[in-house]
N, C-alpha and C positions, 0 to 999 in steps of 0.2 A: 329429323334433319332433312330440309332439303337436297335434292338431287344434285345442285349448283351447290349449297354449301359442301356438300361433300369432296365435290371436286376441289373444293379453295383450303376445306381446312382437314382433308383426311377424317380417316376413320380410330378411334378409340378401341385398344385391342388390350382383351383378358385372358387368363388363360386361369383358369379353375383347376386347383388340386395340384399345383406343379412341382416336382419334387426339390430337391435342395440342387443336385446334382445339373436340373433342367433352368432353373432359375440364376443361377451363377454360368452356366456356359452360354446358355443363349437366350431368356430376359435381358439379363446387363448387357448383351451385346447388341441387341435390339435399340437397346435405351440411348447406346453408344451412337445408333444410326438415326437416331431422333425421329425413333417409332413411338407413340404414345400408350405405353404400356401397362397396366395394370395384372397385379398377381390376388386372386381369389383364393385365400390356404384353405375353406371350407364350404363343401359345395354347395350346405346348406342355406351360407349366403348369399348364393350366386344368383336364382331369380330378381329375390329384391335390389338387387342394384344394375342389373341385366331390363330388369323392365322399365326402369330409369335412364336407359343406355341403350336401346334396341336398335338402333343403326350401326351396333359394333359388331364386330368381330369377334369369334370368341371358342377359344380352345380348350376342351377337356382333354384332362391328363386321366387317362386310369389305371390309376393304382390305386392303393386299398385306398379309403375304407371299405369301397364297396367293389362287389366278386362284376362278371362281366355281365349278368342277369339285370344286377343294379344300376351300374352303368348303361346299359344301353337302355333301359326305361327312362333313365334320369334325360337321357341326351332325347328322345322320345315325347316325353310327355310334353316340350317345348313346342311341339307342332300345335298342342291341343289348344293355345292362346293365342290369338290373333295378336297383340298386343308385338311376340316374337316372329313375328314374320318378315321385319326387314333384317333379322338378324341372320349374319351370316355364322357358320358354328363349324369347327374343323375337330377331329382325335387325332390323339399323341397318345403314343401305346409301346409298350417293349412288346418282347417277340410273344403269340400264345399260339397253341397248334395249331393248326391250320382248320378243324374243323369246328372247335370252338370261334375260331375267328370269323370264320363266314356267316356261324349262326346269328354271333354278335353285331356283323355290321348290316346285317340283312335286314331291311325296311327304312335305315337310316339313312337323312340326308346331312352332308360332309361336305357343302361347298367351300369352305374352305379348307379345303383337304384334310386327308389318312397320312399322317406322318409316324414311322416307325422311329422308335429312339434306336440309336446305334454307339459303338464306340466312338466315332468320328462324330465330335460337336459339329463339326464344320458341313457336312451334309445335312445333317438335322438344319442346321441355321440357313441352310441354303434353300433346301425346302419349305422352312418356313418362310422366309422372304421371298419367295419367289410366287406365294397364296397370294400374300397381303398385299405385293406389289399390285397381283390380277384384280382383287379386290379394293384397290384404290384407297388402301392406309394411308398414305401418304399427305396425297390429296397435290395441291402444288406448294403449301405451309414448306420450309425447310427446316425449320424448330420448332420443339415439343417448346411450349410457353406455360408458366404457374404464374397463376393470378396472386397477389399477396394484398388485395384491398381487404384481408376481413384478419389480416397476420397481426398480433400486437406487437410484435417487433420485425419489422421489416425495412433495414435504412439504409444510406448511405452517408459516410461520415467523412471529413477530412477539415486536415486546421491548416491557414494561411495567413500569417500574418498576427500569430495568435488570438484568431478568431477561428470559432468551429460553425463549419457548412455542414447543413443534415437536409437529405433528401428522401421525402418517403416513395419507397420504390412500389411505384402499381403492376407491373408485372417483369417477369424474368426468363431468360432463356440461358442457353451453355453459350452465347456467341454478346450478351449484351443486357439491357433491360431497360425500362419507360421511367422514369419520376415524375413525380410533383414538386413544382420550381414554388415556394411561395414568394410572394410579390418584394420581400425586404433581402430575401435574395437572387432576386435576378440578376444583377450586377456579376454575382458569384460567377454565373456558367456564360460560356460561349459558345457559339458555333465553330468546330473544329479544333477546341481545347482540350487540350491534355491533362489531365490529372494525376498524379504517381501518389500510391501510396494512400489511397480511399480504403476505406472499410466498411465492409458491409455485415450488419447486421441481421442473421437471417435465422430467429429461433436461439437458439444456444447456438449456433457455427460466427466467429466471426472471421471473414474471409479478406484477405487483403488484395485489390484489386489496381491494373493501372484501364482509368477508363479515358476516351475520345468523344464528347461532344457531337454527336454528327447533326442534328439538328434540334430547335426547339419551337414548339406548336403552341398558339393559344387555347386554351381549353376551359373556356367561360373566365372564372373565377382565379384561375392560377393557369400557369404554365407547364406546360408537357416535356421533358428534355428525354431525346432517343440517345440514348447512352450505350459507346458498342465496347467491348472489354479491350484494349489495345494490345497487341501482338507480345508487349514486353510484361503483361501477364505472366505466371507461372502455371505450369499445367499443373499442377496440385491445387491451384485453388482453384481452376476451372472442374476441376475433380470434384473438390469441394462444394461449386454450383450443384452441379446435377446432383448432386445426394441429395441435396437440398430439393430440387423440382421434384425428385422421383418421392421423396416423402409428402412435402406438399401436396403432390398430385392423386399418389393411393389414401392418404389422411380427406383429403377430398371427398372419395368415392366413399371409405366409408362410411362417414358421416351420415350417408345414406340410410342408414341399417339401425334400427330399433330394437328391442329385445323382442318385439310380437313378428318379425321380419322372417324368421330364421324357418327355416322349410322344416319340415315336422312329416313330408311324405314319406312311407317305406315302400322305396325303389324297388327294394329286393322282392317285395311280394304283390309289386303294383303288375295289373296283365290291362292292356289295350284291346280294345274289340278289334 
């Protein structure tokens, strides 16, 4: 990714090996702030979808399976590919003595920071946010967005006049999302129309939405309608969005991942010259 795209649509951030406890206090909190987040449960997947993604961000958790030997190889042998050189890589660690800890972070580079887990979620999340911010996750985007051109169900629905409108939605955010107008229902939508009571279809969730019209774009062959959720929404089903974009989006990444993909190194007994 370029330098410029970076700055427009942020940075994609993982975090490998994360525990339950770290993934429910500050992933979802993250996801809350429309960071574009991804969780890796296996470290062994983590190259192959990391070398697919090398302009991210990307946090190792350690905790088992591997002792602090392993880990800090695993975090290590990532310098030895050019391929991970624009990637930027932070640890997340509970407390260990102090001189186990020094051996372990010694030769290691951590630009996006050593963050200790603590009782307080809220310093943990403040420290992490406060990396990602330096390192330009963000970007100037304000919504994480899931593409659903390759979804077999991905719609929107509603009946007027006992006729049914259906719009295939091409992509989604937690604040609105894009359709496809076909030509025999133009008529249907307008600019700065309100709809109550659309239903969207997304996978098995079906979400009831009120949506607002804000505009509509020609796009060759059919029509584009930017469609933003209207205030008299329910925040349960905006609740209901995001589950949907955050699966969307890790179902995404891994897709990635073959069964020849899976790292097969042993960290524990790898030594570096």
């Amino acid at each position: 990714m370029a330098e410029q795209d970076k700055n427009v649509f942020g940075r994609k951030v993982f975090f490998i090996n994360p525990s339950a406890f770290f993934e429910s206090k500050i992933i979802e909190r993250l996801r809350l702030m429309e960071y574009e987040v991804y969780s890796i449960d296996d470290y062994r997947k983590a190259k192959a979808i990391l070398r697919k993604n090398a302009d991210s961000i990307c946090y190792v958790c350690i905790e088992q399976p591997l002792t602090l030997k392993g880990w800090h190889n695993f975090i290590k042998s990532f310098e030895e590919e050019s391929v991970f050189s624009p990637l930027d890589m932070g640890i997340i660690s509970i407390s260990h003595p102090h001189d186990k800890w020094f051996n372990f972070i010694n030769g290691l580079q951590y630009d996006a920071g050593l963050i200790m887990t603590s009782e307080n979620p809220e310093n943990m999340l403040h420290e992490v946010v406060k990396n990602l911010d330096k390192l330009g996750a963000m970007g100037l985007r304000k919504y994480v967005r899931a593409n659903c051109m390759q979804e077999p169900k991905a719609d929107a629905l509603w009946m007027r006049n006992n006729r049914m409108f259906q719009l295939k939605i091409v992509d989604i955010s937690s604040v609105g999302f894009a359709a496809r107008v076909a030509a025999n229902q133009a008529a249907a939508v307008g600019i700065n129309q309100i709809i109550r009571g659309v239903t969207l279809n997304l996978r098995s969730r079906q979400i009831v939405v009120d949506i607002k019209i804000t505009a509509i774009k020609s796009a060759g062959d059919f029509l584009l309608a930017i469609v933003m959720f209207d205030s008299s929404t329910s925040p349960n089903s905006i609740e209901k969005v995001r589950e949907y974009i955050t699966e969307n989006l890790q179902d995404s990444i891994m897709s990635i991942l073959t069964r020849n993909d899976i790292d097969r190194l042993d960290y524990e007994n790898l030594e570096f010259l």
